[in-house]
C-alpha positions in Angstrom: 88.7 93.1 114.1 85.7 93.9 111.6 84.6 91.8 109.2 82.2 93.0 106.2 80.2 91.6 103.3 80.0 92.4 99.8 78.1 90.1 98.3 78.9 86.9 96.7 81.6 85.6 98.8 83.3 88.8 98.8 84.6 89.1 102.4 87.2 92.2 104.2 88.7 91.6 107.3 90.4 95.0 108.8 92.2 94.2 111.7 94.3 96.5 113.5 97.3 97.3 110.7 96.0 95.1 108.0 92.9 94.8 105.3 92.5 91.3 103.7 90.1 90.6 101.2 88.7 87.0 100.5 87.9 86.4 96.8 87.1 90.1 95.4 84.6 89.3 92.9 83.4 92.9 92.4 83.3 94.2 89.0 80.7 92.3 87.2 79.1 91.5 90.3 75.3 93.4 91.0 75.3 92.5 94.5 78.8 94.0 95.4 78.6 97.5 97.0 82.6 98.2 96.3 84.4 99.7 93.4 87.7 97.8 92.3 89.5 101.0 91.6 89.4 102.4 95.5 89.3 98.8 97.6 93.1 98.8 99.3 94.2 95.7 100.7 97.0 94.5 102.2 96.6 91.1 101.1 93.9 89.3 98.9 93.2 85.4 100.3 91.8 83.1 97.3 89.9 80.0 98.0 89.5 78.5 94.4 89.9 80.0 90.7 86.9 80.6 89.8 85.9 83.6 87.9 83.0 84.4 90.1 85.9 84.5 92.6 89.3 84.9 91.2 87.5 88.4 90.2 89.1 91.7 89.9 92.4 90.1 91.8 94.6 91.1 89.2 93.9 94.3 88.4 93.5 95.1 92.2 96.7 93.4 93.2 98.7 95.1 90.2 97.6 98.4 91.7 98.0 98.0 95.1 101.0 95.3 95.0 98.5 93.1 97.5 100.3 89.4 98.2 98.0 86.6 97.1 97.6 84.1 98.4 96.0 81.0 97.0 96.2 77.0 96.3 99.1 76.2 94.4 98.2 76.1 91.2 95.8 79.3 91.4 99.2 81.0 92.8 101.5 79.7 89.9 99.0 80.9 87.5 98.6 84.3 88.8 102.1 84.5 89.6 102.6 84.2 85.7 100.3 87.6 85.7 102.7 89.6 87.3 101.6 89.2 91.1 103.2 88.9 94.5 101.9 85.1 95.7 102.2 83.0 98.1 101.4 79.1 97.2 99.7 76.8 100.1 97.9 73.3 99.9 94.9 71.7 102.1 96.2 71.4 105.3 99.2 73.6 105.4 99.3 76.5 107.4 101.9 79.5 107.2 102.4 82.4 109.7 102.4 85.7 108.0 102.9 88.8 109.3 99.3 89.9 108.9 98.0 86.5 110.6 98.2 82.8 110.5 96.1 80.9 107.1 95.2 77.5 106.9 93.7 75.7 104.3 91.0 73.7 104.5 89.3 71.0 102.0 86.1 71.8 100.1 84.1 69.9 97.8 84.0 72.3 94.5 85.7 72.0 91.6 88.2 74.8 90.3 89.2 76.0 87.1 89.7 80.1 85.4 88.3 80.8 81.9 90.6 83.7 80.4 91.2 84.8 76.8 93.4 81.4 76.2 90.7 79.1 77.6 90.1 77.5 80.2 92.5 76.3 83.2 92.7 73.6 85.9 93.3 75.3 89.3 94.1 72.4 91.4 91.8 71.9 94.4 89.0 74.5 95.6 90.1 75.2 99.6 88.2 76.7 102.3 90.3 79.2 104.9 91.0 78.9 108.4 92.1 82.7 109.1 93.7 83.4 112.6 94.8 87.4 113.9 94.4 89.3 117.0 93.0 85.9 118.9 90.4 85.8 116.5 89.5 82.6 114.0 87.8 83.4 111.1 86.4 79.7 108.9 85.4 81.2 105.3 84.2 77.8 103.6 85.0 78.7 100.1 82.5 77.1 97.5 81.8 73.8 99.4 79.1 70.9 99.7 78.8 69.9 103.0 81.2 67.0 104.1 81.4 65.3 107.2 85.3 66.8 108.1 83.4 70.1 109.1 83.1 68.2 112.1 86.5 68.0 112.3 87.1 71.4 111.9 85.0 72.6 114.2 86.5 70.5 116.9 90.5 71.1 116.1 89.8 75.1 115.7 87.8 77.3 117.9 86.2 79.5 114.9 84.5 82.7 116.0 83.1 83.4 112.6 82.0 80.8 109.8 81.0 82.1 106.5 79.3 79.7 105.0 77.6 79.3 101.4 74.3 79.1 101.3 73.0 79.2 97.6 72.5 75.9 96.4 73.1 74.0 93.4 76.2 75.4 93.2 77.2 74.9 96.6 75.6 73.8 100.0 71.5 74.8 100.2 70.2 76.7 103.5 69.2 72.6 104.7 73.1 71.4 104.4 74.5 74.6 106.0 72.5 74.4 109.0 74.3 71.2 109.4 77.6 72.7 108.6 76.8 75.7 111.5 76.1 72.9 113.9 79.2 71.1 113.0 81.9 74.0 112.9 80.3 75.4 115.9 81.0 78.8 115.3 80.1 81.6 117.3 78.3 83.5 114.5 77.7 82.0 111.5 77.2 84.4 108.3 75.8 83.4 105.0 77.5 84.0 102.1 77.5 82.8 98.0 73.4 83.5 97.4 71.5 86.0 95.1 74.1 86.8 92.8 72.0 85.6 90.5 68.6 83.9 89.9 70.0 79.9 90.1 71.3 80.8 93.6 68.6 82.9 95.6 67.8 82.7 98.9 66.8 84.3 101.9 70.4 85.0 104.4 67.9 86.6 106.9 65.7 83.2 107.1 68.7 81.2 107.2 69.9 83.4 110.1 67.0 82.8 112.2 67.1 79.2 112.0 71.0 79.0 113.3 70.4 78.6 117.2 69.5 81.8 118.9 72.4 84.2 119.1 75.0 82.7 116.3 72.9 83.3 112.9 74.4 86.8 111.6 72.1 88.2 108.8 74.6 90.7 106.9 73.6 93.0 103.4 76.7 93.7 101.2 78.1 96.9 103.1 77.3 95.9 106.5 79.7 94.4 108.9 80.2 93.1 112.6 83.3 93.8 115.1 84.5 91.0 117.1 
């Protein structure tokens, strides 16, 4: 299975007949190394409607015919554009073909701004995505809360991607926390330097997770677990 960056919280997963891509905010984004128009996934996974993450979904879905699939509401909505979805809620779990998702809490907010305004998108999630033996915990837009903990001991999770930008979202302080409590076995940080109100340095973070499990990646680069 190989997992790869792309800025923001962009995320692709390729395992061995599938791609999946978590939250394809790419056009519009000047930290994303992908192009909308040649991206081909299987499936898109969504963690919470914001535009910064909702992103080129529609127009990638449309021309691929990609299932999404989202939190309820985010599903409904893009459901009523014209896409394949698949609705979940916090702490359901459904086995597709392409691998078992689970949604987790996380402590955002979530709501889509599009020509007729803006719309409430029900709770932001965090995903617990399982394939090929593997556990993959993308934290979605999140504050740190104590049910990481939790998480961490119910799942064993072979790579958290966890926000580190701040003021949005946990800092570099909270998500050390976070790595200690989800023990992962690499931790990657995600959601920073997509613009000025959220930079930071992934490589420092990365060397202060405990030797071994911090995983430093620039959009384009990837691991293989």
């Amino acid at each position: 299975m190989k997992i790869s960056f792309h800025g923001q919280a962009v995320v692709q997963i390729v395992t061995e007949k599938h791609t999946i891509l978590i939250d394809p905010f790419i056009t519009g984004n000047a930290t994303c190394d992908l192009n909308a128009d040649d991206v081909q996934p299987d499936v898109i996974l969504m963690t919470h409607g914001h535009n910064d993450h909702v992103g080129d979904t529609i127009s990638i879905a449309k021309r691929t015919g990609a299932l999404v699939v989202a939190p309820n509401e985010l599903a409904v909505y893009l459901e009523g554009k014209g896409l394949n979805t698949h609705p979940m809620g916090i702490g359901g779990a459904h086995e597709f073909e392409f691998g078992r998702v689970k949604l987790t809490q996380a402590f955002h907010s979530s709501a889509i701004t599009d020509e007729d305004g803006t719309h409430y998108m029900g709770m932001p999630t965090g995903i617990l995505f399982t394939a090929e033996g593997k556990t993959i915990y993308h934290a979605g837009d999140t504050g740190l809360f104590s049910d990481m903990k939790l998480i961490g001991d119910m799942n064993t999770i072979d790579v958290a991607l966890l926000p580190i930008g701040d003021n949005f979202t946990m800092g570099p302080e909270d998500a050390l926390i976070a790595a200690e409590w989800v023990k992962a076995k690499q931790v990657i940080p995600i959601h920073y330097n997509t613009f000025p109100l959220i930079e930071q340095d992934g490589a420092a973070f990365a060397e202060k997770v405990k030797p071994g499990q911090g995983v430093h990646l620039e959009p384009g680069q990837s691991i293989t677990i």
